[in-house]
TORGU-623250 format. One record per residue: x, y, z of N, C-alpha, C in turn; residue number from 1; residue in one letter. Coordinates in Angstrom, 1 decimal. Layout:
N
      nx      ny      nz     cax     cay     caz      cx      cy      cz  num  residu
       X       Y       Z       X       Y       Z       X       Y       Z  NUM       a
...
//
This chain:
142
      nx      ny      nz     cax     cay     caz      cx      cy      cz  num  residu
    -5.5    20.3   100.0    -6.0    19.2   100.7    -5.0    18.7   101.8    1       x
    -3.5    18.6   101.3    -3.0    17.7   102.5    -3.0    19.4   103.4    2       x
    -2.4    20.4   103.5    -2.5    21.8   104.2    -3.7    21.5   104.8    3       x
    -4.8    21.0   104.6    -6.2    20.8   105.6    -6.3    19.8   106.6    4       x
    -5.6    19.0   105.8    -5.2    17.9   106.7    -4.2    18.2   108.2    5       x
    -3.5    18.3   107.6    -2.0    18.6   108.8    -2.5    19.7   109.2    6       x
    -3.6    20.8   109.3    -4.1    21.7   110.2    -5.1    20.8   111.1    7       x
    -5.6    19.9   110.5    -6.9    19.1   111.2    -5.9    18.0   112.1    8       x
    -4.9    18.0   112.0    -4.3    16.7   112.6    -3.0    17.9   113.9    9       x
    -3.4    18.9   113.4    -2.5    19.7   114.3    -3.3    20.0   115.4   10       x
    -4.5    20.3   115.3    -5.7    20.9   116.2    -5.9    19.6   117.1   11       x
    -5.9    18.1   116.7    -6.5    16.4   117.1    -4.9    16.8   118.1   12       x
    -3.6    17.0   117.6    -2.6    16.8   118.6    -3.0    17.8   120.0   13       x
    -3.4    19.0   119.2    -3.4    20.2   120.8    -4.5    19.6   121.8   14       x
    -5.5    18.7   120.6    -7.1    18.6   122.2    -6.3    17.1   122.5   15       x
    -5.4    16.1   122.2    -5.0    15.3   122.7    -4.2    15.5   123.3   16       x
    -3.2    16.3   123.4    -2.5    16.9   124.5    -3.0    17.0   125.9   17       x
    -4.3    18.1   126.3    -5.1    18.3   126.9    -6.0    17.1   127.6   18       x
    -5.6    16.1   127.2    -6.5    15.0   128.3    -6.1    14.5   129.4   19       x
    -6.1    14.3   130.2    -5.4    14.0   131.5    -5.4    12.7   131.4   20       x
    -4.1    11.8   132.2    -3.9    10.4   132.3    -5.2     9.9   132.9   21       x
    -6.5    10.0   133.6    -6.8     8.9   133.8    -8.2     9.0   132.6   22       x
    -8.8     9.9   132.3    -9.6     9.4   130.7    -9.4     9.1   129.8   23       x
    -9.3     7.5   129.8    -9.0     6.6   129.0    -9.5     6.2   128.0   24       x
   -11.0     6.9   127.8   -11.9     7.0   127.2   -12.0     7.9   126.2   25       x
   -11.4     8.7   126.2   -10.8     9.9   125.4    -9.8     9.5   125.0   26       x
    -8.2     8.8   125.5    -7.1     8.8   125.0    -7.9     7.6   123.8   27       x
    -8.5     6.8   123.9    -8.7     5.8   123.1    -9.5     6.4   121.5   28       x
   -10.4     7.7   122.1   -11.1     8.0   120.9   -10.2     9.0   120.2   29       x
    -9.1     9.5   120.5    -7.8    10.3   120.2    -7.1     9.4   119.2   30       x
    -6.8     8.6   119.9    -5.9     7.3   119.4    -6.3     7.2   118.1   31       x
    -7.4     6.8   118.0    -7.5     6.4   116.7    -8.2     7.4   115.7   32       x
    -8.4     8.6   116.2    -8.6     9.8   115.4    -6.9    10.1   115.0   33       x
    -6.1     9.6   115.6    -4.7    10.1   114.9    -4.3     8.8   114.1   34       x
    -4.4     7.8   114.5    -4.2     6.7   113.1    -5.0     6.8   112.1   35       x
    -5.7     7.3   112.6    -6.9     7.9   110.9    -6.2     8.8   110.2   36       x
    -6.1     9.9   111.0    -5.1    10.7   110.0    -3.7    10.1   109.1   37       x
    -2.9     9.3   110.4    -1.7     8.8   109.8    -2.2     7.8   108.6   38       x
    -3.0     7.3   108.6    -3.8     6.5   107.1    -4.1     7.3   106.1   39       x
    -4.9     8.4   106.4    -5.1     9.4   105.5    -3.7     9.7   104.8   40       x
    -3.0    10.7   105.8    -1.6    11.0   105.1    -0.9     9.8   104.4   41       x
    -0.7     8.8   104.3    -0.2     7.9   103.9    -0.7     7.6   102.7   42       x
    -2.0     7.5   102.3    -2.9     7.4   101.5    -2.6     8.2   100.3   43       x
    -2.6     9.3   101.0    -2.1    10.9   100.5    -0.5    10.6    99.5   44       x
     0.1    10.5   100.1     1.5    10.3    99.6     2.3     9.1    99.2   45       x
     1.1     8.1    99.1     1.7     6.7    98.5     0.1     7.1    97.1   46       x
    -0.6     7.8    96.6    -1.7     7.6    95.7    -1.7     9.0    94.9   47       x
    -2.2     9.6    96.0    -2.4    11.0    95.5    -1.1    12.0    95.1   48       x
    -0.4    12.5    95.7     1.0    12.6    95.7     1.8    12.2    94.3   49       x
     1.6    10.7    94.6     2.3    10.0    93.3     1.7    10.2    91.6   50       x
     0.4    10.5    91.7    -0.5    11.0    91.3    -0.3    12.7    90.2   51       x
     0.0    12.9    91.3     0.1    14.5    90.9     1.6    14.7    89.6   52       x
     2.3    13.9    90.6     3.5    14.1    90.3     3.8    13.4    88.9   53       x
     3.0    12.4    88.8     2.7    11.5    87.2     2.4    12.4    86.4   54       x
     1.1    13.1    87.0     0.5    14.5    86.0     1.7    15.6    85.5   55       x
     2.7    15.6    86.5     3.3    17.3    86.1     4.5    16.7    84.9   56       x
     4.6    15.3    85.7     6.0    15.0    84.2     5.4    14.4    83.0   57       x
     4.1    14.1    82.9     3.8    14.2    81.3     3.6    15.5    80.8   58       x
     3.1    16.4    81.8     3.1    17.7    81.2     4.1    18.4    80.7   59       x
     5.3    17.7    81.5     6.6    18.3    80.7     7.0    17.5    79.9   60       x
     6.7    16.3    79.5     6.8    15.6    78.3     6.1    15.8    77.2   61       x
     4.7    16.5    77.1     4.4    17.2    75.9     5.2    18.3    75.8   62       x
     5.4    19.1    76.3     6.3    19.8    76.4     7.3    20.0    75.4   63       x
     8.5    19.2    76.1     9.8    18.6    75.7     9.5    18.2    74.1   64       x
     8.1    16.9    73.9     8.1    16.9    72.7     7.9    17.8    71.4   65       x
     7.3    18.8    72.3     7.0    19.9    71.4     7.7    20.6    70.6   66       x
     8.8    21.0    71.7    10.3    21.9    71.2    11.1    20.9    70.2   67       x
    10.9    19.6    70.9    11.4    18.6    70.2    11.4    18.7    68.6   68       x
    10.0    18.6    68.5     9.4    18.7    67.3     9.4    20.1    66.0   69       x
     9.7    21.1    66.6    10.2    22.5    66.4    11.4    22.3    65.8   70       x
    12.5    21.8    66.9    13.8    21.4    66.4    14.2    20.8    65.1   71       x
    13.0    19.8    65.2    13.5    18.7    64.0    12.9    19.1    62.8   72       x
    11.7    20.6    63.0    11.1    21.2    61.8    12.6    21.9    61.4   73       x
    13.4    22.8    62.2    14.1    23.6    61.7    15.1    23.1    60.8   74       x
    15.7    21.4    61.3    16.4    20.7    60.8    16.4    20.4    59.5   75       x
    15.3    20.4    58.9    14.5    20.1    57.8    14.9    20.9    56.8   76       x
    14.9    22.1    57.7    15.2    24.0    57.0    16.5    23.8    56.7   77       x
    17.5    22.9    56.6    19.1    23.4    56.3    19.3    23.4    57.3   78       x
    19.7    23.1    58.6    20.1    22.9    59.6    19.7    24.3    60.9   79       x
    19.9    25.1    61.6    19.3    25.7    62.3    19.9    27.2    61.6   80       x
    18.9    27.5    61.0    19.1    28.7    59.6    18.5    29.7    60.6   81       x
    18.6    31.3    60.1    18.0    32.3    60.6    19.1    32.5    61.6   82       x
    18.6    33.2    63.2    19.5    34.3    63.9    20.5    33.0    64.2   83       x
    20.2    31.5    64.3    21.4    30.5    64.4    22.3    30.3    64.0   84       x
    22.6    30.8    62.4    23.5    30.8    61.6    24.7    31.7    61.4   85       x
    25.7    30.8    61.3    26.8    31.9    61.0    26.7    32.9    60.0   86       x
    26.3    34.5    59.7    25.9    34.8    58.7    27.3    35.2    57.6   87       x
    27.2    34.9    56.4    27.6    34.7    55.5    28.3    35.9    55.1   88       x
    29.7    35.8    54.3    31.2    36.6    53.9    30.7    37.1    52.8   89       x
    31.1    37.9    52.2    31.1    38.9    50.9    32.1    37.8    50.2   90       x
    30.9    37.8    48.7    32.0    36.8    47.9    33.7    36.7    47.6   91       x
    33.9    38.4    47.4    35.4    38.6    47.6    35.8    39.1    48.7   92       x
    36.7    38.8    49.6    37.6    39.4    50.4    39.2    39.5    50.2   93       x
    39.6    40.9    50.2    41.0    40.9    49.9    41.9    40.9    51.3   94       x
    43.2    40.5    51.1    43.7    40.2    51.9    43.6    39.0    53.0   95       x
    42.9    38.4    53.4    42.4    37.2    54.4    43.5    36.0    54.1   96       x
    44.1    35.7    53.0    44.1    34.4    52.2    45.5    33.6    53.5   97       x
    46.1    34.4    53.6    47.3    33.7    54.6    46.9    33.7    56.1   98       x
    46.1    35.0    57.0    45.6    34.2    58.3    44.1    33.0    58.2   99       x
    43.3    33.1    57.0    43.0    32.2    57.0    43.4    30.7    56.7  100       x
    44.7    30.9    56.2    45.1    29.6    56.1    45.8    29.2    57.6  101       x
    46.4    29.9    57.9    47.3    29.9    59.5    45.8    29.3    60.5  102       x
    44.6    30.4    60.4    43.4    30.1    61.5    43.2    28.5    61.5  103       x
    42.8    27.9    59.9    42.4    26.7    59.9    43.4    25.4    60.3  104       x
    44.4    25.7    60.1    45.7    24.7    60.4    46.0    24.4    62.0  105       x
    45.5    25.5    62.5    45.6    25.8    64.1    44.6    24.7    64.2  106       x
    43.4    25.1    63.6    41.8    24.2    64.6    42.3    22.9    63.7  107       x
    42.5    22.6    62.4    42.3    21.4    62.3    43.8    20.5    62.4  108       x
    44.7    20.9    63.1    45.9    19.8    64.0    45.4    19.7    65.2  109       x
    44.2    20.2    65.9    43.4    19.9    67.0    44.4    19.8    68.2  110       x
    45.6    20.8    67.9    46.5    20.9    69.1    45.7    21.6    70.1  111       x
    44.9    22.5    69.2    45.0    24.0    70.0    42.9    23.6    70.5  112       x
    42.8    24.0    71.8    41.6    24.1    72.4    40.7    25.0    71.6  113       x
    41.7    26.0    72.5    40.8    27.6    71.9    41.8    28.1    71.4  114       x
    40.8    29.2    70.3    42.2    29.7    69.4    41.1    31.4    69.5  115       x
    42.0    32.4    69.8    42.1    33.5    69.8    42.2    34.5    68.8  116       x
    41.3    35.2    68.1    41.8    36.2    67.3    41.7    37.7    67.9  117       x
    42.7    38.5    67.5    42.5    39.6    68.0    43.7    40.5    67.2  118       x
    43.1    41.7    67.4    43.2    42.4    66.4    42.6    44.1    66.9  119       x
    43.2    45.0    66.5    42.4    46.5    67.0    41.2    46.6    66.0  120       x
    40.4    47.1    66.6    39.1    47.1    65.5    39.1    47.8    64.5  121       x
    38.0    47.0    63.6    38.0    47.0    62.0    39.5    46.5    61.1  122       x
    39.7    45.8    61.8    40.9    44.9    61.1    40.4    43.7    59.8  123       x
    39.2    43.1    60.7    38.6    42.5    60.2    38.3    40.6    60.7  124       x
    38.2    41.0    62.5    38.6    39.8    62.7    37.2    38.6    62.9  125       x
    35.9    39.7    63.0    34.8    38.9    62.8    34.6    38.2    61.3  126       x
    34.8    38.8    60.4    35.2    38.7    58.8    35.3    37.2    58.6  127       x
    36.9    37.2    59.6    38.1    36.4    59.1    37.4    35.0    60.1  128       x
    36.8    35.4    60.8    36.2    34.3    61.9    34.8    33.7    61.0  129       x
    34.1    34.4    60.6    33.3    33.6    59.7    33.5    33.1    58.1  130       x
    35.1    33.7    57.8    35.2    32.8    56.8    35.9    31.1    57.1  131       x
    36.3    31.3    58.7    36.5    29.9    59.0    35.1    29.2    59.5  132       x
    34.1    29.7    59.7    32.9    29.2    59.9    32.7    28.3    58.5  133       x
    32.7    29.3    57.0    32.0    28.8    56.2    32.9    28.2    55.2  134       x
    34.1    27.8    55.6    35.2    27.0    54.7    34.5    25.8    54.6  135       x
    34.9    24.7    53.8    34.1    23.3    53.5    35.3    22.4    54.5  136       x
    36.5    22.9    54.6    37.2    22.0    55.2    36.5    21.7    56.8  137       x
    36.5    23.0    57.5    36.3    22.6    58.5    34.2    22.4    58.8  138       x
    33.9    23.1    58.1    32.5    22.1    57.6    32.7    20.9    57.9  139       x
    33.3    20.0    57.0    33.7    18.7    57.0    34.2    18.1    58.3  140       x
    34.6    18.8    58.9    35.4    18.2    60.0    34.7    18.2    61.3  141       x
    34.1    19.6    61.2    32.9    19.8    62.7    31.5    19.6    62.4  142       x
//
């Protein structure tokens, strides 16, 4: 609609163009064939416009509530369980007992930003990284 418009009010400018100064009679029935438009457009974008644009943000407000509502089912679940979760340590692990103590002392004096583990592979540093995921201390803390 307004693209019909602003073609119809492009065509009213070219034959208004074309009238010569002394048909006054014409400039006058121009005239107000373009304040019509300029009302129209106006109309357009103080109603319709505003209009539309009401429409699209409720639409994203069901939306938003939706996931919303998703969210707060998963919540329900134990907190964001499945591919979200840190997955879980083998009841025993040998050896871990002193870098995990060292890992957690690092994060919880909250000196340290980021804390780095590294290691040549199969050492065991993804292991060692989710037994500080699933410690109670830092549970507690984060």
């Amino acid at each position: 609609m307004f693209t019909d418009r602003l073609q119809g009010g492009q065509s009213l400018v070219l034959k208004c163009a074309k009238v010569r100064g002394w048909n006054y009679c014409a400039k006058y029935l121009y005239a107000r064939k373009l304040m019509a438009l300029e009302k129209s457009l106006l109309k357009f974008f103080q109603i319709e416009a505003a209009a539309q644009s009401y429409r699209d943000n409720k639409n994203v407000l069901v939306v938003v509530k939706s996931m919303d509502s998703k969210l707060d089912r998963m919540g329900t679940m134990g907190g964001f369980g499945g591919c979200c979760d840190v997955p879980s340590v083998r009841d025993f692990v040998v050896g871990f007992d002193e870098p995990l103590r060292e890992l957690k002392l690092k994060i919880l004096e909250g000196q340290e930003q980021v804390v780095v583990i590294s290691a040549p592979g199969g050492c065991g540093k993804t292991t060692l990284a989710k037994m500080v995921c699933h410690d109670p201390q830092i549970k507690g803390t984060f």
